[in-house]
C-alpha positions in Angstrom: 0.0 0.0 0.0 2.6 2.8 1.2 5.1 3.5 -2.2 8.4 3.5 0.0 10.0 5.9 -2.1 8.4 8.2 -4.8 10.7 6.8 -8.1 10.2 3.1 -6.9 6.8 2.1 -7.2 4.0 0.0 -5.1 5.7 -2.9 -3.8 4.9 -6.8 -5.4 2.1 -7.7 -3.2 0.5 -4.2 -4.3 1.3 -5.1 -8.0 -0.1 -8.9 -7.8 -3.2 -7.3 -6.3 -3.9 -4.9 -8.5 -3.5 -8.0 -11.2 -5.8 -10.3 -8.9 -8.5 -11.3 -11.3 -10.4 -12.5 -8.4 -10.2 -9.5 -6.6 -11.4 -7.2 -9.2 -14.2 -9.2 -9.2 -15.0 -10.3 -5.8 -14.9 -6.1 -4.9 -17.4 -4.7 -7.5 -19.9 -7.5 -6.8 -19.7 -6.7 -2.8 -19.9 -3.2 -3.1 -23.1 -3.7 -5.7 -24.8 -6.0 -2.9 -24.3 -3.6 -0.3 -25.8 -0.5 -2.6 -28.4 -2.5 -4.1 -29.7 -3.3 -0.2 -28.2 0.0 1.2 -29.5 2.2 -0.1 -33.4 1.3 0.1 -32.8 -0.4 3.3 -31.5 3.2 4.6 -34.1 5.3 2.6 -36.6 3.0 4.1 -35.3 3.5 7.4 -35.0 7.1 7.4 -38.6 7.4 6.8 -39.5 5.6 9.4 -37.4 6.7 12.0 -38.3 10.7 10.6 -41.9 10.5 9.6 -43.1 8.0 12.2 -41.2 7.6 14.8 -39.5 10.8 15.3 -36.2 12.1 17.3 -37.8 10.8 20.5 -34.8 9.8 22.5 -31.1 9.5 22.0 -31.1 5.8 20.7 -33.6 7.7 17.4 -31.1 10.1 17.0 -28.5 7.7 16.7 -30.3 5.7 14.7 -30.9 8.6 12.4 -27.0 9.7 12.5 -26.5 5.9 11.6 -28.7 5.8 8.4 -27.2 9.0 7.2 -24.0 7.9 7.4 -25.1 4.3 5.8 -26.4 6.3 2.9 -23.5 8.6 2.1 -21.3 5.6 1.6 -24.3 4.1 -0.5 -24.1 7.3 -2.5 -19.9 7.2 -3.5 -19.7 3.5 -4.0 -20.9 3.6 -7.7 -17.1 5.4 -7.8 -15.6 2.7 -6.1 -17.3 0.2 -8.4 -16.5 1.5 -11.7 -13.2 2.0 -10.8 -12.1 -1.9 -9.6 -14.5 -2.6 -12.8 -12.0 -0.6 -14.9 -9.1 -2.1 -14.1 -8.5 -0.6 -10.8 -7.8 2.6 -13.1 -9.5 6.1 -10.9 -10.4 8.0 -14.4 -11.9 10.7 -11.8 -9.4 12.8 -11.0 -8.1 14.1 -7.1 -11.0 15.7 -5.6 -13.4 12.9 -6.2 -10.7 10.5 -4.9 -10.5 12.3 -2.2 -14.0 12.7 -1.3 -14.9 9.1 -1.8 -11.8 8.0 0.2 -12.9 9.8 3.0 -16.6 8.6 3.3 -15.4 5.3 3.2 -13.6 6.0 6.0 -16.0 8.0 8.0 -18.7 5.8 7.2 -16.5 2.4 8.8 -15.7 4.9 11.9 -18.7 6.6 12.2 -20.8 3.9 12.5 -18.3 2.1 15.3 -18.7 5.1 17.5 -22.5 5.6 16.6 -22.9 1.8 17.7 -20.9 2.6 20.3 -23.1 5.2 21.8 -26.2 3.3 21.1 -24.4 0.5 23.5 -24.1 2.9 26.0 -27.1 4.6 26.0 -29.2 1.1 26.1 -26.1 0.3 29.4 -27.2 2.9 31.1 -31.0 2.6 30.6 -31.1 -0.5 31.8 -28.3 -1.2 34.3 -28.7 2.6 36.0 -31.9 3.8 34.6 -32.4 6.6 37.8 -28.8 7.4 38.1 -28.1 8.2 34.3 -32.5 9.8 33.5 -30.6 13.3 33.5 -27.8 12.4 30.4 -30.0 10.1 28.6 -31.3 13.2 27.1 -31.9 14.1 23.1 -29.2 17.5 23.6 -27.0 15.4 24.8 -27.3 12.7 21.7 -27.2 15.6 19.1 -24.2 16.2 21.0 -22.4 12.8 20.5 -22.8 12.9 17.1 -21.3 16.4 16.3 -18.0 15.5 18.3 -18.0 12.4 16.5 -17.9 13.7 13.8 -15.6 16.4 14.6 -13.2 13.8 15.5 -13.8 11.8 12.5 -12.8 15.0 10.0 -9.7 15.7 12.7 -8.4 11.9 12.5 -9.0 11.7 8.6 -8.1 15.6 7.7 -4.4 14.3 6.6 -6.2 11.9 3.7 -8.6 14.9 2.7 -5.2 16.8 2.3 -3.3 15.0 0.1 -3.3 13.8 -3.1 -4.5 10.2 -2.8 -3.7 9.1 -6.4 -1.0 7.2 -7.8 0.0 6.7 -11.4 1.6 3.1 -11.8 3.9 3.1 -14.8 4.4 -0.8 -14.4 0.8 -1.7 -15.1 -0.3 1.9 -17.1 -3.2 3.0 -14.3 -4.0 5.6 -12.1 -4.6 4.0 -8.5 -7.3 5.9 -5.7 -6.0 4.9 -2.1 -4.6 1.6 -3.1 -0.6 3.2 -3.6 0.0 5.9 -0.3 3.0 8.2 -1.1 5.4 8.6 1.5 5.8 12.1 1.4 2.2 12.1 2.5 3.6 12.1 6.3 7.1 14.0 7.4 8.3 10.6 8.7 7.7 7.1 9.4 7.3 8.3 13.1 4.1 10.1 12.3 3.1 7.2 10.3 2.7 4.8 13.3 1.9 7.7 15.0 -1.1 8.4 12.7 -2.0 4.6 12.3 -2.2 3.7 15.9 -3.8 6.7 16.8 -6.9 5.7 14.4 -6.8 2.1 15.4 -7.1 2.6 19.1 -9.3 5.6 18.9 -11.5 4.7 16.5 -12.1 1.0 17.2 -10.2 -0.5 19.5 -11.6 1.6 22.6 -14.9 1.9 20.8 -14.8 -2.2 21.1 -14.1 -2.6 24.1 -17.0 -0.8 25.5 -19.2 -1.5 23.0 -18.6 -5.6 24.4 -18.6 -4.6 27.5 -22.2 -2.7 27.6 -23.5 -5.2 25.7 -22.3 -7.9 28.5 -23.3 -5.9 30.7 -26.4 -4.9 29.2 -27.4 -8.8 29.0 -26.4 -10.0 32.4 -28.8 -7.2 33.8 -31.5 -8.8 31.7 -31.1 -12.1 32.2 -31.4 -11.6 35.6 -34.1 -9.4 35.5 -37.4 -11.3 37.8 -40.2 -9.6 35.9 -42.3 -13.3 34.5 -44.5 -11.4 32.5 -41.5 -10.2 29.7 -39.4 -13.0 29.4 -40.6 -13.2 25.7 -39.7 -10.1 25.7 -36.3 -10.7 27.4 -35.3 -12.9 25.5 -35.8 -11.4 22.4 -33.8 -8.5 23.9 -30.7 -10.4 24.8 -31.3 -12.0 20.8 -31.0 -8.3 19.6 -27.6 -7.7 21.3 -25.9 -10.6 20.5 -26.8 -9.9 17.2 -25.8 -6.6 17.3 -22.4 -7.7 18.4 -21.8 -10.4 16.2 -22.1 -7.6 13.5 -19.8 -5.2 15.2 -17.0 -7.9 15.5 -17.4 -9.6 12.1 -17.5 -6.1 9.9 -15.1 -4.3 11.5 -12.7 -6.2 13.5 -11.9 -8.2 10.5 -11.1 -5.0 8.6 -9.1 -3.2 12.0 -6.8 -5.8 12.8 -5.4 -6.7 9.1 -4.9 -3.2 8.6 -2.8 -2.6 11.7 -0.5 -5.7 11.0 -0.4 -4.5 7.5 0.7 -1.1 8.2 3.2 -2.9 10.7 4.8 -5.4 8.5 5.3 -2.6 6.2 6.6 0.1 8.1 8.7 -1.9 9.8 9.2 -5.3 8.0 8.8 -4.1 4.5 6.1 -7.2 4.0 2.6 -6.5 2.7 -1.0 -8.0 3.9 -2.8 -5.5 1.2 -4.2 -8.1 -0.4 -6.0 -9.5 2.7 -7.2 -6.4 4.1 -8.9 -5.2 0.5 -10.8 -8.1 0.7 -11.7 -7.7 4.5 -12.6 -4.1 3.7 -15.7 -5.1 2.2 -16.9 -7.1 5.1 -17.0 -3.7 6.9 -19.3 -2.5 4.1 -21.7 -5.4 4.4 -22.9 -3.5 7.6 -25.2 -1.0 5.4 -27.2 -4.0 4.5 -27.5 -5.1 8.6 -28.4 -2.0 10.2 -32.1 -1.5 8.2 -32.7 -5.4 9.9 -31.2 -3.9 13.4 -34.1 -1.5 13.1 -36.7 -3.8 12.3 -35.9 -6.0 15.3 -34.8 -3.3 17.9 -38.2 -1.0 16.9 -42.1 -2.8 17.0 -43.3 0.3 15.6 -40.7 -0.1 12.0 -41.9 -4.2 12.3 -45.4 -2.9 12.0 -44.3 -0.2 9.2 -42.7 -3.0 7.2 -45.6 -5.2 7.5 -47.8 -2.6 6.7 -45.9 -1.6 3.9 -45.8 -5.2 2.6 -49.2 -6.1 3.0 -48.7 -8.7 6.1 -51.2 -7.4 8.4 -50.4 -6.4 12.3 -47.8 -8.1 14.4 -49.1 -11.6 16.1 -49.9 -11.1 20.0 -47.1 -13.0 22.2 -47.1 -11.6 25.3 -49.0 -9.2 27.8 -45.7 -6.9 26.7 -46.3 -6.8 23.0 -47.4 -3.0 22.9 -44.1 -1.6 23.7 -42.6 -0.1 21.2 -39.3 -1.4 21.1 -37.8 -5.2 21.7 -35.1 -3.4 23.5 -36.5 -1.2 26.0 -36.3 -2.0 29.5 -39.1 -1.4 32.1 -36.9 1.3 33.5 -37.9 4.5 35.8 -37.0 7.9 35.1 -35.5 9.7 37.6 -36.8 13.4 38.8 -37.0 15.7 36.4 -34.1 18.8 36.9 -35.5 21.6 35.0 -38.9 22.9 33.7 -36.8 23.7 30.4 -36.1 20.1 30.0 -39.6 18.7 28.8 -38.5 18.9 25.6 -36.1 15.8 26.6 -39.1 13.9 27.6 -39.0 14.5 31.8 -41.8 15.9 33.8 -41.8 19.6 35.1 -39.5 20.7 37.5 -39.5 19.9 41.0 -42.1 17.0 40.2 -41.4 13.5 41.5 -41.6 11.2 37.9 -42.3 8.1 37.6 -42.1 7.0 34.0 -41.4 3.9 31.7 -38.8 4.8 29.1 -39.4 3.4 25.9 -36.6 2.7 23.6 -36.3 1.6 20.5 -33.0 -0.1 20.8 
């Protein structure tokens, strides 16, 4: 991936995969999946979580911020498909490189740290539902997602800087992110400096608490005494898990092979490119997940998809079935802190509350 030196060229392993019939193949046909489902997955979801649901509570908003960011990578892949269609030869010229480069990236880490908050939003719901009733507020979503993406243009600014295009003589094309000059960092320094910095920011913290909300988010209800939702429950813990199966297997994959690539070839002057193109798409596949997170973290989108394809209301399996959301915990808000804070969903100020928070993840 990194040309070592400007007059020497992408190393072999960079070469034999830009010659990889296989690859060139196995790339456009992932990345047409994952727009072909994406993108009216996401529209589909938008709606819903918009028109009918609405910004309700933080885990909406994330929601929201999630399907937004799904669709913008939707929305430049057509780029990335022509172009490993073509030969993996970028006909587009710098800016578009740049640009689709970096809502690739900001999609893959946007949607770790959106998750992320999701995980601990739903943590704190359930495992310290009066403690945490002030900061589970909407403000305080709209906030998460601004700093994330703050940090998301501050972490990938050097890539929206730089010319990511490489001309390779040897094989007559013009690469988009697949040959890094150099000279696009002062020093091998700042390049492990930069590297790490992502990986450990941007996922490997993420991960961490992401798995251990989750756990502990599962634990809480497994254990929770209430007969009269295990159906419920269960289909809770279900949710989770599947939530952080997908978390792992689209973008651990993808983290780890890049780190030991960047590694070996900083350091040991051996490439894993090859490897981590191919795991690059499994972090894509999560575009097509997240519109089937929705349907089975939110009864009211179940009821909209049915609806919407003719199957008639949702079948009655439990005195809990009216709840809006296969996720929510039979929580209690804590006292409302403000009169100016309805607007978040708590009482008027001064006024003991007792209320179920319904969430839809």
């Amino acid at each position: 991936m990194l040309d070592m030196e400007s007059a020497s060229g992408p190393d072999n392993a960079t070469l034999l995969m830009l010659q990889n019939p296989a690859i060139a193949v196995a790339l456009p046909v992932v990345y047409s999946l994952v727009a072909l489902v994406s993108i009216p997955g996401n529209l589909f979801s938008l709606w819903v979580l918009c028109r009918h649901i609405g910004p309700k509570s933080p885990s909406v908003i994330f929601m929201i911020n999630l399907s937004l960011t799904d669709l913008m990578l939707a929305s430049v892949l057509p780029f990335q498909i022509y172009y490993h269609c073509n030969g993996h030869h970028w006909v587009f010229g710098v800016l578009p490189c740049n640009v689709v480069t970096v809502a690739f990236y900001a999609n893959m880490y946007s949607s770790i740290l959106t998750m992320t908050c999701i995980s601990v939003e739903r943590f704190l719901g359930v495992v310290y539902p009066l403690a945490s009733a002030r900061w589970r507020r909407r403000r305080y979503a709209v906030a998460a997602c601004l700093c994330t993406w703050l940090l998301l243009l501050a972490a990938l600014s050097p890539l929206a800087r730089t010319d990511l295009t490489y001309r390779v003589d040897a094989l007559g094309i013009v690469t988009c992110f697949d040959v890094l000059k150099w000279t696009m960092l002062p020093s091998v320094t700042m390049w492990a400096l930069f590297l790490f910095t992502i990986f450990i920011i941007l996922f490997l913290i993420p991960f961490v608490v992401t798995v251990a909300c989750y756990t502990a988010t599962i634990l809480k209800l497994l254990q929770a005494p209430d007969r009269h939702s295990q159906g419920q429950r269960r289909r809770s813990v279900h949710l989770a898990a599947v939530v952080l199966l997908a978390f792992v297997t689209c973008f651990a994959p993808n983290n780890f092979v890049l780190l030991v690539h960047m590694v070996s070839r900083l350091f040991f002057n051996k490439s894993y490119y090859h490897v981590y193109k191919l795991t690059l798409c499994l972090s894509c596949l999560n575009n097509c997940l997240d519109p089937f997170v929705y349907y089975f973290a939110s009864r009211e989108f179940q009821l909209r998809l049915r609806d919407y394809l003719g199957y008639g209301p949702l079948p009655s399996d439990s005195q809990d079935t009216r709840r809006e959301s296969l996720f929510s915990a039979r929580t209690l808000s804590g006292r409302s802190v403000a009169a100016g804070q309805a607007e978040d969903g708590l009482g008027a100020a001064g006024q003991p509350c007792l209320k179920r928070q319904e969430s839809v993840f």
